[in-house]
Steps between C-alpha positions, in 0.01 A plus 500: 500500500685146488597374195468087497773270428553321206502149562543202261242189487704318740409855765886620477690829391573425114811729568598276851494197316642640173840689685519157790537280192705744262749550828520188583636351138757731516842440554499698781135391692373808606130637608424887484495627890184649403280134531624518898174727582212234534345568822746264713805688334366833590473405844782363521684855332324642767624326741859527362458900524499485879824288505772631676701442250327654254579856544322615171181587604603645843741712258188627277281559806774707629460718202132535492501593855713771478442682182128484495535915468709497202286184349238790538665811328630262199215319416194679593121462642259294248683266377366171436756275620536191262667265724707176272464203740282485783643710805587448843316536807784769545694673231145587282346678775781745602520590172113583469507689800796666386336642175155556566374267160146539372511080361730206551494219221686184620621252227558166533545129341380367812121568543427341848848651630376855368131509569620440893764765458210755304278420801741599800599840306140540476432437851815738587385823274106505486515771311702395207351332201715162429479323213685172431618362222580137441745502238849413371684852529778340285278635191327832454193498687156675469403698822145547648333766281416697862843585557567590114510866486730572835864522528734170594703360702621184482648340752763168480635479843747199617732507188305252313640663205844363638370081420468617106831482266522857336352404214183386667525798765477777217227319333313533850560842570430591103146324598456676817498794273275424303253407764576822691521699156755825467517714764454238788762438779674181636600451855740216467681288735906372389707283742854609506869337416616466871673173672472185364433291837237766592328383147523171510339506904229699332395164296575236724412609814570221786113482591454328145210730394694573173542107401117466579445785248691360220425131570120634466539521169518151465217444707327753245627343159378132673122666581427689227702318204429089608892521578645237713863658579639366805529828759661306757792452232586834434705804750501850502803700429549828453793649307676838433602540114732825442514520211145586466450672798249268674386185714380195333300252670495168376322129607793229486432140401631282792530205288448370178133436385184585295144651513191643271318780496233560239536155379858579394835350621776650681860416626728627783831455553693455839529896565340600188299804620158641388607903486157661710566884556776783449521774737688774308698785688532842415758793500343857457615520117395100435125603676471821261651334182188219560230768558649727140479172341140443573365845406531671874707790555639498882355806748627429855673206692470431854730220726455369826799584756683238454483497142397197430144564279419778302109633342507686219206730362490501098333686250345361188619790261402536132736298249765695335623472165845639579731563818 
């Protein structure tokens, strides 16, 4: 079951075009990190996971790896796994081996991206029925009437949930409940608070792989939006912000000059930065604060050994009227 994007007479996303030129009006430019995934940008993420720098998904794997027998005990055969963004040629099949699932439902904004990623799961457990979903996961979202009547687990691995401000981080996960309906469980992935220089390697690795990946976007907005920013004009930085607890990674204007996208006019300042992505970090009571707030009552929490990543299975419990 894949559910067709909307796209507007000129063939984009009405909501690309709609948040590139709200963000880009505003006083601080700024694109939501979610418009990185056309098919480029989720190659290059991939590529970025294999970084040496980027110790987040060796971190995750870590996990998986080892606690495939508690993964088991806590969560269960028959579970139809409900996976929010399409998953890696690693992390999503430890898991399924892990927990012996009777359907996995991959969701996705990018339909070529997850119709390749459906297709190597597939190919990887014959016997599972897979059913993908192209969607935006941001909203509630209608699942495939054959995997309706089975228990669910949803899966958001990587700490995506980490690029969303709180606000639009407990209006995800109050979503994801509603797609998975009470009684579901969450395995989660949170980055942790640890060194700053560690962080800031993390999203600006020396191979360049991140600035590809954000100057992408540009490359994007320019294709799909008749844009005609100048790339070349723009670096990568990433920063660390403590007061919120996160990495921001921004595109800074080398230079002083001009450009259109959707028939509409834009300036840039000389180091005036379009703001592309946060990366929040997480403490134990931050991570469990986030998952109360969006209807999900914390079960178990596992690290790697050095700490640096946690995954955290959550239960969607029925609303209460009192404490």
């Amino acid at each position: 079951m894949t559910a067709l994007a909307v796209r507007d007479e000129a063939g984009a996303d009405p909501a690309f075009r709609a948040d590139v030129l709200t963000g880009l009006a505003e006083r601080q430019k700024a694109v939501p990190a979610r418009w990185f995934y056309d098919d480029a940008g989720s190659r290059l993420f991939e590529d970025i996971t294999r970084l040496p720098e980027y110790y987040p998904t060796r971190a995750e794997t870590e996990i998986l790896r080892a606690r495939g027998g508690e993964f088991a005990a806590l969560i269960g055969p028959g579970r139809a796994v409900v996976e929010f963004g399409s998953g890696s040629s690693l992390k999503t099949p430890l898991l399924l081996s892990a927990i012996a699932p009777s359907a996995y439902v991959p969701l996705d904004i990018s339909g070529d991206f997850l119709r390749a990623a459906a297709s190597d799961l597939a190919a990887k457990f014959p016997g599972l029925p897979v059913y993908p979903v192209e969607a935006d996961f941001m909203r509630e979202v209608a699942l495939p009437r054959e995997v309706e009547g089975l228990p669910k687990l949803g899966f958001f691995p990587g700490s995506t949930i980490g690029n969303m401000v709180p606000a639009t981080a407990t209006d995800l996960l109050r979503s994801m409940r509603e797609t998975l309906g009470i009684g579901a469980l969450l395995l989660i992935g949170m980055d942790l608070v640890k060194e700053p220089a560690t962080l800031i390697a993390a999203y600006d690795d020396a191979a360049g792989v991140t600035a590809a990946f954000n100057r992408n976007l540009l490359h994007r907005i320019n294709r799909e939006l008749g844009g005609d920013i100048p790339v070349e004009l723009f670096a990568h930085e990433a920063r660390w912000n403590d007061d919120y607890a996160r990495i921001e990674m921004h595109l800074v204007a080398d230079g002083e000059f001009s450009f259109s996208v959707s028939g509409r006019r834009f300036t840039m300042r000389a180091g005036e930065t379009i703001h592309t992505e946060n990366s929040h970090k997480f403490t134990r009571r931050t991570s469990n604060m986030l998952l109360q707030a969006g209807g999900w009552e914390p079960r178990a929490r596992w690290t790697d050994d050095a700490g640096q990543f946690a995954l955290i299975l959550a239960e969607a419990a029925p609303p209460r009227s009192a404490p």
